[in-house]
MOPAC internal coordinates of N, CA, C and O (Angstrom, degrees):
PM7 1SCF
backbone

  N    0.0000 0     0.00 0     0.00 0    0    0    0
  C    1.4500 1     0.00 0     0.00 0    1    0    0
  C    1.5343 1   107.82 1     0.00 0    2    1    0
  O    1.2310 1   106.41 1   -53.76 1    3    2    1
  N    1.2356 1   142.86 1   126.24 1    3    2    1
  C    0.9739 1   161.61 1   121.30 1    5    3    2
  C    1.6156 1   135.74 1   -61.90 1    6    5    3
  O    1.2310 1   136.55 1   -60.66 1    7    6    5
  N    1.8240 1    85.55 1   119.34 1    7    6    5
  C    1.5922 1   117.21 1  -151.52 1    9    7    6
  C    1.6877 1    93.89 1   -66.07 1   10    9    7
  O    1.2310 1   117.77 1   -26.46 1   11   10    9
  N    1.6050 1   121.85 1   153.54 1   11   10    9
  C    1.2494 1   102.27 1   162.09 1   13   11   10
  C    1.5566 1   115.11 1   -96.99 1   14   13   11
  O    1.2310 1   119.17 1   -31.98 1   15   14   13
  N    1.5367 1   119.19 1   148.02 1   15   14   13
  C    1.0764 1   133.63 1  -122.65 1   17   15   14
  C    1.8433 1    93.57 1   -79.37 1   18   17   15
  O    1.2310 1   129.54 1   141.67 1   19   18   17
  N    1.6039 1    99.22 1   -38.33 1   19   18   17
  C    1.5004 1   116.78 1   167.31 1   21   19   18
  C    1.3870 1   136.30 1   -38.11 1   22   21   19
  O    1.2310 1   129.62 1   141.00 1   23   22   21
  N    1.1997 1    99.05 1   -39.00 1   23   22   21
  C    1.5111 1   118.43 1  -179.90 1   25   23   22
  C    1.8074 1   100.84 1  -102.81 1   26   25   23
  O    1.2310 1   106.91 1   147.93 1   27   26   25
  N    0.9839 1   141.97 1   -32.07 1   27   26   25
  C    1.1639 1   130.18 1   169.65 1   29   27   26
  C    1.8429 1   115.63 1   -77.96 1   30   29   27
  O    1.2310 1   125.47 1  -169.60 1   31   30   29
  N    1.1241 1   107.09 1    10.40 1   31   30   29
  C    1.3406 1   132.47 1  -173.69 1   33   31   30
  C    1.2986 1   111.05 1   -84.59 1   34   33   31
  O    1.2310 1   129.40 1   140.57 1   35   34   33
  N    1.2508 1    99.49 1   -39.43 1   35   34   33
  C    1.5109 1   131.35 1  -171.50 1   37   35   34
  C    1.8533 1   113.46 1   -74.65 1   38   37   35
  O    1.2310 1   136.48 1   126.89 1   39   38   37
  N    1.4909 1    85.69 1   -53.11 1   39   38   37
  C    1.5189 1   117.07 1  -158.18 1   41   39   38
  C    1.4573 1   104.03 1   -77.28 1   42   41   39
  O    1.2310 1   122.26 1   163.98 1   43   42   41
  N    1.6451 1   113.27 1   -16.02 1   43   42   41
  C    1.4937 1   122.95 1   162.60 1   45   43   42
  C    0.9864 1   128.03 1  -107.85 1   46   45   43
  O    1.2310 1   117.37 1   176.22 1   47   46   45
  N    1.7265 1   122.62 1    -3.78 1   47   46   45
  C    1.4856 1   115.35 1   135.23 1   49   47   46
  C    1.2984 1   140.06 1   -80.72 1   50   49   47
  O    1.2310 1   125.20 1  -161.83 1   51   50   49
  N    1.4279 1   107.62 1    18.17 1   51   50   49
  C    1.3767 1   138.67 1  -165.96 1   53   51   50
  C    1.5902 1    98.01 1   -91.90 1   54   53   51
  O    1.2310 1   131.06 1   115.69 1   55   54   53
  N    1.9162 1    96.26 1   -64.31 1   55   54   53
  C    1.4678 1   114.03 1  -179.11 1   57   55   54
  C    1.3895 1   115.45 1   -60.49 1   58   57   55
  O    1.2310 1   118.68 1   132.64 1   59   58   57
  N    1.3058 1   120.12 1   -47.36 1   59   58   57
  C    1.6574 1   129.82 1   159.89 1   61   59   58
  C    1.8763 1    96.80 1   -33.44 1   62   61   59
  O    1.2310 1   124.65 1   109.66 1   63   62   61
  N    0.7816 1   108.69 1   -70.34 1   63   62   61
  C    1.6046 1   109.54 1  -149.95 1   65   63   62
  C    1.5397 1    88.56 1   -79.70 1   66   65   63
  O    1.2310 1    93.72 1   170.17 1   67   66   65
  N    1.2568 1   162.92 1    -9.83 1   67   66   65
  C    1.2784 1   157.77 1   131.70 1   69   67   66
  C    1.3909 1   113.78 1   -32.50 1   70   69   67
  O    1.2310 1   125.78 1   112.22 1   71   70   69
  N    1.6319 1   106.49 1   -67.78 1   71   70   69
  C    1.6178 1   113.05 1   154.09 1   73   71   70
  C    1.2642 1   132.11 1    -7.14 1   74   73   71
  O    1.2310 1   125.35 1   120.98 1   75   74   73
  N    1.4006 1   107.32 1   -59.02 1   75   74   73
  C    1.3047 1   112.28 1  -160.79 1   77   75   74
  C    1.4140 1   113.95 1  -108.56 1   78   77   75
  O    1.2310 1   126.89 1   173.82 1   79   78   77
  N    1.8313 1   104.34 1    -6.18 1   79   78   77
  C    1.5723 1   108.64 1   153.88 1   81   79   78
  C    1.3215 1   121.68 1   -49.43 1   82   81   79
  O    1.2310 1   125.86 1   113.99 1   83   82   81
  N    1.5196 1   106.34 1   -66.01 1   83   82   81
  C    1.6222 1   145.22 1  -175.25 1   85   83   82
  C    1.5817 1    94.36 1   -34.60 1   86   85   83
  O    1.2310 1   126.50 1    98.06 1   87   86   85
  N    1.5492 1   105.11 1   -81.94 1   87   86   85
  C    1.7868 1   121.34 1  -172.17 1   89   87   86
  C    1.9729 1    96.02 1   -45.89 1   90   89   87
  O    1.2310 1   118.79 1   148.34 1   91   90   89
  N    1.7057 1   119.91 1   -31.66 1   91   90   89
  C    1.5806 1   105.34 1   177.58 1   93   91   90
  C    1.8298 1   103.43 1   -63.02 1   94   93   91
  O    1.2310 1   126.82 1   147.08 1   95   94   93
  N    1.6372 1   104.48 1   -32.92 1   95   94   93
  C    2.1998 1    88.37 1  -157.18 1   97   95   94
  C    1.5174 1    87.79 1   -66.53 1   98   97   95
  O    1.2310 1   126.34 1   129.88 1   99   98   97
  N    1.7390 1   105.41 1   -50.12 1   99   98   97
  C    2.0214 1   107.82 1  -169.24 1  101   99   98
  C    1.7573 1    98.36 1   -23.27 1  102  101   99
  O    1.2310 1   123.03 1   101.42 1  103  102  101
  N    1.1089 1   111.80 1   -78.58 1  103  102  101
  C    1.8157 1   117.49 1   168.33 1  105  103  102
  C    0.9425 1   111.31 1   -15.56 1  106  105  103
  O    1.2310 1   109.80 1   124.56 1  107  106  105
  N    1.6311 1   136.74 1   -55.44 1  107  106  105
  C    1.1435 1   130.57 1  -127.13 1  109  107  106
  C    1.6712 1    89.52 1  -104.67 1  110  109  107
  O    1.2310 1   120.52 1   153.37 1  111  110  109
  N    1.2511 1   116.61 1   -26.63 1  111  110  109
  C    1.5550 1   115.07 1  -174.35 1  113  111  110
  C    1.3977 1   105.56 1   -93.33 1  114  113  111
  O    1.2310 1   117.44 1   161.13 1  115  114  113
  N    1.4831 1   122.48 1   -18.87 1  115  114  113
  C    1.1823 1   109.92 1  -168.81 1  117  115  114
  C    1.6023 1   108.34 1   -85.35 1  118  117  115
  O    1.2310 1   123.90 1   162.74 1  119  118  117
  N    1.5648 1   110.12 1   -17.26 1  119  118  117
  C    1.4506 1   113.57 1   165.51 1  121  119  118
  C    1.4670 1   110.05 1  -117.18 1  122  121  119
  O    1.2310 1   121.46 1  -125.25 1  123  122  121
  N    1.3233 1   114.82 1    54.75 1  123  122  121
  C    1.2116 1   150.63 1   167.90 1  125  123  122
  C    1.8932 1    99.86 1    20.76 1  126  125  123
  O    1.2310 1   118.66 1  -108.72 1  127  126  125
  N    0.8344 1   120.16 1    71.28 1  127  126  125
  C    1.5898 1   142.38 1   167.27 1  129  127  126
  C    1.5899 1    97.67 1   -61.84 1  130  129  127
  O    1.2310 1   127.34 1   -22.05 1  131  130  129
  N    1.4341 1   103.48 1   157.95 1  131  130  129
  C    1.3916 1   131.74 1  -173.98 1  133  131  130
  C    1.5553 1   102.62 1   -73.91 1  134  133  131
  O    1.2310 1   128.62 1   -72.33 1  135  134  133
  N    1.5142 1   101.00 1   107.67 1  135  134  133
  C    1.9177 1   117.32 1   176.35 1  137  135  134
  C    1.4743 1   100.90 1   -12.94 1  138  137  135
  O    1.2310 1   128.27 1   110.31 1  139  138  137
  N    1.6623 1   101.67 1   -69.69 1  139  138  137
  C    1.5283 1   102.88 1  -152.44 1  141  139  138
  C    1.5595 1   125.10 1   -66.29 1  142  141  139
  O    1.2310 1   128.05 1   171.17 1  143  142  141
  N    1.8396 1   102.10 1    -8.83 1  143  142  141
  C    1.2019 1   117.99 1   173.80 1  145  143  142
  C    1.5015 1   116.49 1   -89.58 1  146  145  143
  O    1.2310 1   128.47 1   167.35 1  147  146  145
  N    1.3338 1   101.29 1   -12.65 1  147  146  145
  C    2.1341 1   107.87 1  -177.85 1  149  147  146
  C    1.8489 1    82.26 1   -87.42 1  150  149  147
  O    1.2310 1   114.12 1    89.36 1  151  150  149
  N    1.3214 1   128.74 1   -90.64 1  151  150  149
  C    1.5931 1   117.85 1   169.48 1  153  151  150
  C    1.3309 1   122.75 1    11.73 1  154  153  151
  O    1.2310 1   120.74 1   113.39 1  155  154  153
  N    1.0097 1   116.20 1   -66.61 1  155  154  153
  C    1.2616 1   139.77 1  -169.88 1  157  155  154
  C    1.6315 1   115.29 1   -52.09 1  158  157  155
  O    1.2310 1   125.54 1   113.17 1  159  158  157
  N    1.5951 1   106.97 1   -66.83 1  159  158  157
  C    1.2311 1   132.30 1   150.10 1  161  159  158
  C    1.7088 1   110.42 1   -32.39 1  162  161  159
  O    1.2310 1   123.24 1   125.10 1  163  162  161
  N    1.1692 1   111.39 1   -54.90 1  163  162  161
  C    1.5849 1   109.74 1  -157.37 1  165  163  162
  C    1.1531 1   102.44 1   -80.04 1  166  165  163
  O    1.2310 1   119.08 1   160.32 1  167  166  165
  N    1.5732 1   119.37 1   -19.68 1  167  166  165
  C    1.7226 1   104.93 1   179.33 1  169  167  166
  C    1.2004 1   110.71 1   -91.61 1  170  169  167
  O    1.2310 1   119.83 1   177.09 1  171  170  169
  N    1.8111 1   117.92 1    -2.91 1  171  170  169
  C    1.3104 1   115.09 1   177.94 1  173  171  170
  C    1.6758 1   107.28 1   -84.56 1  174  173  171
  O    1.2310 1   117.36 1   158.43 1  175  174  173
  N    1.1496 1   122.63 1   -21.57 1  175  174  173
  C    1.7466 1   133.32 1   172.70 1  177  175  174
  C    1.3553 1   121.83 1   -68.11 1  178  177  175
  O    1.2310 1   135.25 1   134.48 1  179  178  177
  N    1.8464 1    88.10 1   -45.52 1  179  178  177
  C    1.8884 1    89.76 1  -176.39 1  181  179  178
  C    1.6062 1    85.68 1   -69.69 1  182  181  179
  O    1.2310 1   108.82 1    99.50 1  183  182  181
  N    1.5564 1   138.53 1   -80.50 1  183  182  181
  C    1.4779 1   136.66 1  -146.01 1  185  183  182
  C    1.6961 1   110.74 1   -50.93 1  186  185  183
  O    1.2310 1   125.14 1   171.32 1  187  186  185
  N    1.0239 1   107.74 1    -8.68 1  187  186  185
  C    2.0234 1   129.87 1   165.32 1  189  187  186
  C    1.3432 1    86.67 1   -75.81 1  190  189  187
  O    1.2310 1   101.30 1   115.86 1  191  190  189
  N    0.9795 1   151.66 1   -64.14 1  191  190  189
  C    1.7111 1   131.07 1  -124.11 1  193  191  190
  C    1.8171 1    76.69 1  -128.60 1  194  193  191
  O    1.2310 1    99.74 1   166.10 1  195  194  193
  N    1.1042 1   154.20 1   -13.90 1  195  194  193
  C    1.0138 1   145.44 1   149.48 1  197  195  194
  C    1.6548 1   111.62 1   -57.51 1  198  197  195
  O    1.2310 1   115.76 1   131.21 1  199  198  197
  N    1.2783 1   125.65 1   -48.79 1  199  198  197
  C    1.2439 1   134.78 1   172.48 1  201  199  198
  C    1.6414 1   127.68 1   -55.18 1  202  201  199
  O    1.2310 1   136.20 1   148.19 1  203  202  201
  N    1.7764 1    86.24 1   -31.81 1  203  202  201
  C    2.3311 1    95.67 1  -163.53 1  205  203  202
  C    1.9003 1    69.50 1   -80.81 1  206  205  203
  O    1.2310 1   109.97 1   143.27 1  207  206  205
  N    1.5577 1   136.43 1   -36.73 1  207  206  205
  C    1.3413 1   124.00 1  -136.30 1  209  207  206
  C    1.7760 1    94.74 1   -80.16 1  210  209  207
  O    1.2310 1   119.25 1   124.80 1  211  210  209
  N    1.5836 1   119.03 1   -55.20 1  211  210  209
  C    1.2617 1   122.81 1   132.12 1  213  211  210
  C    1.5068 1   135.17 1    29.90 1  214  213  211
  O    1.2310 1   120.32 1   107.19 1  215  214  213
  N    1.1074 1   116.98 1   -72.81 1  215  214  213
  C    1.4239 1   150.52 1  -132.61 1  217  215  214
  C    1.9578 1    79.04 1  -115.06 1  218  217  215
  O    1.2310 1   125.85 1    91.41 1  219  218  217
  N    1.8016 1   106.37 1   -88.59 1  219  218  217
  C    1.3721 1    97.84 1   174.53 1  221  219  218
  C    1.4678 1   134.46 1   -30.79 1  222  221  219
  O    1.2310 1   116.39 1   161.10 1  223  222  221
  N    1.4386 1   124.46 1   -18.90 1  223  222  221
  C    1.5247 1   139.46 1  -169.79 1  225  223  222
  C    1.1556 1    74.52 1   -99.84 1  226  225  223
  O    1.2310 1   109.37 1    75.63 1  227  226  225
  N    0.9742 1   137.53 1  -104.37 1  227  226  225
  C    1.8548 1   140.18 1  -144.66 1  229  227  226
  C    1.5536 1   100.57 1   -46.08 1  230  229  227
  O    1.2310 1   110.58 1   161.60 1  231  230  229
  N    1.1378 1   135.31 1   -18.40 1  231  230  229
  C    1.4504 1   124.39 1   165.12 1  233  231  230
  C    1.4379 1   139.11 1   -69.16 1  234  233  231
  O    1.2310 1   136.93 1   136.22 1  235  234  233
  N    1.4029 1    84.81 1   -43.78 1  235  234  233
  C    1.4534 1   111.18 1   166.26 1  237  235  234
  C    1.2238 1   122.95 1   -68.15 1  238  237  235
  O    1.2310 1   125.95 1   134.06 1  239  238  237
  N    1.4494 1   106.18 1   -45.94 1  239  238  237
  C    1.7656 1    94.19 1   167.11 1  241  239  238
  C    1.7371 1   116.59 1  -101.19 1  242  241  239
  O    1.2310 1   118.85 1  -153.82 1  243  242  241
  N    1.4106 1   119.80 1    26.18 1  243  242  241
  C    1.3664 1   126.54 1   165.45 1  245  243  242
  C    1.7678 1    92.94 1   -75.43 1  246  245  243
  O    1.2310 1   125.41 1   118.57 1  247  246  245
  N    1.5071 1   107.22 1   -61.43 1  247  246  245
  C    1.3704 1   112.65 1   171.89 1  249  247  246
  C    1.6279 1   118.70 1   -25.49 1  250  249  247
  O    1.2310 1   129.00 1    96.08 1  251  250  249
  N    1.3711 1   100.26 1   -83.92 1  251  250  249
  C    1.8747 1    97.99 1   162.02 1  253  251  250
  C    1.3214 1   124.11 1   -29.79 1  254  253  251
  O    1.2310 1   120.46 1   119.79 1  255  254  253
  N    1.3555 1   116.73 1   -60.21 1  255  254  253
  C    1.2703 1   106.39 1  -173.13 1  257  255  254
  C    1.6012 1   128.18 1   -84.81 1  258  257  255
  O    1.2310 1   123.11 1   176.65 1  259  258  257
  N    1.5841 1   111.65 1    -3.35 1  259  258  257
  C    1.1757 1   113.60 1   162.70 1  261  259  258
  C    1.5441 1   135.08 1   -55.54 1  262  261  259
  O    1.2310 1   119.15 1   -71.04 1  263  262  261
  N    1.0268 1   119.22 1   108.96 1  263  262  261
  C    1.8650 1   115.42 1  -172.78 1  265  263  262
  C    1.2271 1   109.19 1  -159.05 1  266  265  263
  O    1.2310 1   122.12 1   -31.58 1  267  266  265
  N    1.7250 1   113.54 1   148.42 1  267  266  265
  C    1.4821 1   126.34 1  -150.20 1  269  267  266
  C    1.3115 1    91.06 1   -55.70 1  270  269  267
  O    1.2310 1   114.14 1   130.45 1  271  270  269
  N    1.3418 1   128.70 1   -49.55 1  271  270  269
  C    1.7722 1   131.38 1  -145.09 1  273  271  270
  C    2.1593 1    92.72 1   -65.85 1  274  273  271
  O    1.2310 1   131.24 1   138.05 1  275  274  273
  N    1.3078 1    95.91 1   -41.95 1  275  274  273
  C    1.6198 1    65.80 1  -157.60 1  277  275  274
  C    1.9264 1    93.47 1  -112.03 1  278  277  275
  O    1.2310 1   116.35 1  -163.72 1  279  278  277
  N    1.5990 1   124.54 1    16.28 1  279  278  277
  C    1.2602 1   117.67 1   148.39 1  281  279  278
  C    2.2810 1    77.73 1    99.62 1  282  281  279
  O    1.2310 1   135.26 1     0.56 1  283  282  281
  N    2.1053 1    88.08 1  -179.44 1  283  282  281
  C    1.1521 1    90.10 1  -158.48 1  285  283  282
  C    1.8359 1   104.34 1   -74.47 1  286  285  283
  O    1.2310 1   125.00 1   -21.09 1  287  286  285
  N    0.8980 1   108.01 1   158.91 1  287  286  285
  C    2.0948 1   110.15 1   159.57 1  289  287  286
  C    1.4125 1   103.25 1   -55.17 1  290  289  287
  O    1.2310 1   117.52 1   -40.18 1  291  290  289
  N    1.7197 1   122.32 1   139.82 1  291  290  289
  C    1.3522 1   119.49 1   154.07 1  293  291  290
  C    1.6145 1   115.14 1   -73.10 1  294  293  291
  O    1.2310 1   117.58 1   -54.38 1  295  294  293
  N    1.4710 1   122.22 1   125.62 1  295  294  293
  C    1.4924 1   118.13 1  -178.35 1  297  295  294
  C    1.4683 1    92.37 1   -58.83 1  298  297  295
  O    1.2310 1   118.47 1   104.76 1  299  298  297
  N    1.2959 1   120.52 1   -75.24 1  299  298  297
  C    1.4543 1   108.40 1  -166.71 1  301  299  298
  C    1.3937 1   138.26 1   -40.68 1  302  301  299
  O    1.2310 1   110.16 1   133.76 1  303  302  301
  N    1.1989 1   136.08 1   -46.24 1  303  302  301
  C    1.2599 1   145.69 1   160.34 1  305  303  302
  C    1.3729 1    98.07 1   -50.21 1  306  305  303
  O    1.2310 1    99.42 1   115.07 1  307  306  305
  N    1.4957 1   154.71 1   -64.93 1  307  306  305
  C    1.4193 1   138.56 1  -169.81 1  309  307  306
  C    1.3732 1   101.50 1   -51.73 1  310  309  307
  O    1.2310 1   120.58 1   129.84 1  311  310  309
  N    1.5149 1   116.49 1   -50.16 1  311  310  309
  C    1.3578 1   122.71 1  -161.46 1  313  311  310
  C    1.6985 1   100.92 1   -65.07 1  314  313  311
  O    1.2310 1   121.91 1   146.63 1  315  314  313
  N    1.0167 1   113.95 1   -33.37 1  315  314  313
  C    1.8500 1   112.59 1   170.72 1  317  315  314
  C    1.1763 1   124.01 1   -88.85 1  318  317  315
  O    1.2310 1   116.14 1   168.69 1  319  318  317
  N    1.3061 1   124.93 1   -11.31 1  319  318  317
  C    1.7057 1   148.46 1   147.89 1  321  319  318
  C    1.4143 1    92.17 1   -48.09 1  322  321  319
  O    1.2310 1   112.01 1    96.66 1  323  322  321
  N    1.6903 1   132.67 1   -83.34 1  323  322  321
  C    1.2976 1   124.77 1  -174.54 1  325  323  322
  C    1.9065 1   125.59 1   -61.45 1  326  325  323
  O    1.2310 1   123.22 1   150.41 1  327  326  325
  N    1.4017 1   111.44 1   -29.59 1  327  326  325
  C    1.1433 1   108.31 1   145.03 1  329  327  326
  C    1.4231 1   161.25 1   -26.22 1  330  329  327
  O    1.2310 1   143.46 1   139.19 1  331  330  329
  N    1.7403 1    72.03 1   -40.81 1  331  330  329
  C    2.1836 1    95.27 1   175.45 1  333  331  330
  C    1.2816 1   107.44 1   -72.77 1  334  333  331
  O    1.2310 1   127.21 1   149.07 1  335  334  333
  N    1.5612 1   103.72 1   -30.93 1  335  334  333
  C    1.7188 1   116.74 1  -164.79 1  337  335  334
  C    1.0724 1   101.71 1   -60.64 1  338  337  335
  O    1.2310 1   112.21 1   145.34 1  339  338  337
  N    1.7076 1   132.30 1   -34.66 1  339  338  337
  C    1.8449 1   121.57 1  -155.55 1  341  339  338
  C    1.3103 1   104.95 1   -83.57 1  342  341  339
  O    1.2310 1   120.10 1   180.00 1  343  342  341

């Protein structure tokens, strides 16, 4: 199956910007920052990389479920369908 290129477009400026959360906590512990502020950070990175992971599932089966009879899948609504799940 082959992702469309558009939406994984997305899903790697997603990972980019996760990136550069992550490399902020590394910082944040190595000049030992306030716990509740490294925390803080980390649930904003994991729910990023929970989101780009997200995004890849709802593509893949937008793909599947796309067909002439009932027209295209909305990305968004799958993507908030898997959302509800976390």
């Amino acid at each position: 199956m082959d992702l469309d290129p558009n939406e994984m477009r997305q899903v790697a400026n997603r990972l980019k910007r996760a990136q550069g959360q992550l490399a902020a906590v590394v910082r944040m512990v190595d000049e030992g920052a306030d716990c509740a502020d490294v925390v803080t950070q980390l649930s904003a990175v994991s729910k990023a990389l929970d989101r780009a992971g997200f995004a890849v599932i709802a593509s893949g089966l937008k793909q599947c479920l796309d067909d002439e009879e009932n027209g295209p899948a909305d990305m968004q609504k799958l993507e908030k369908l898997f959302l509800s799940l976390a």
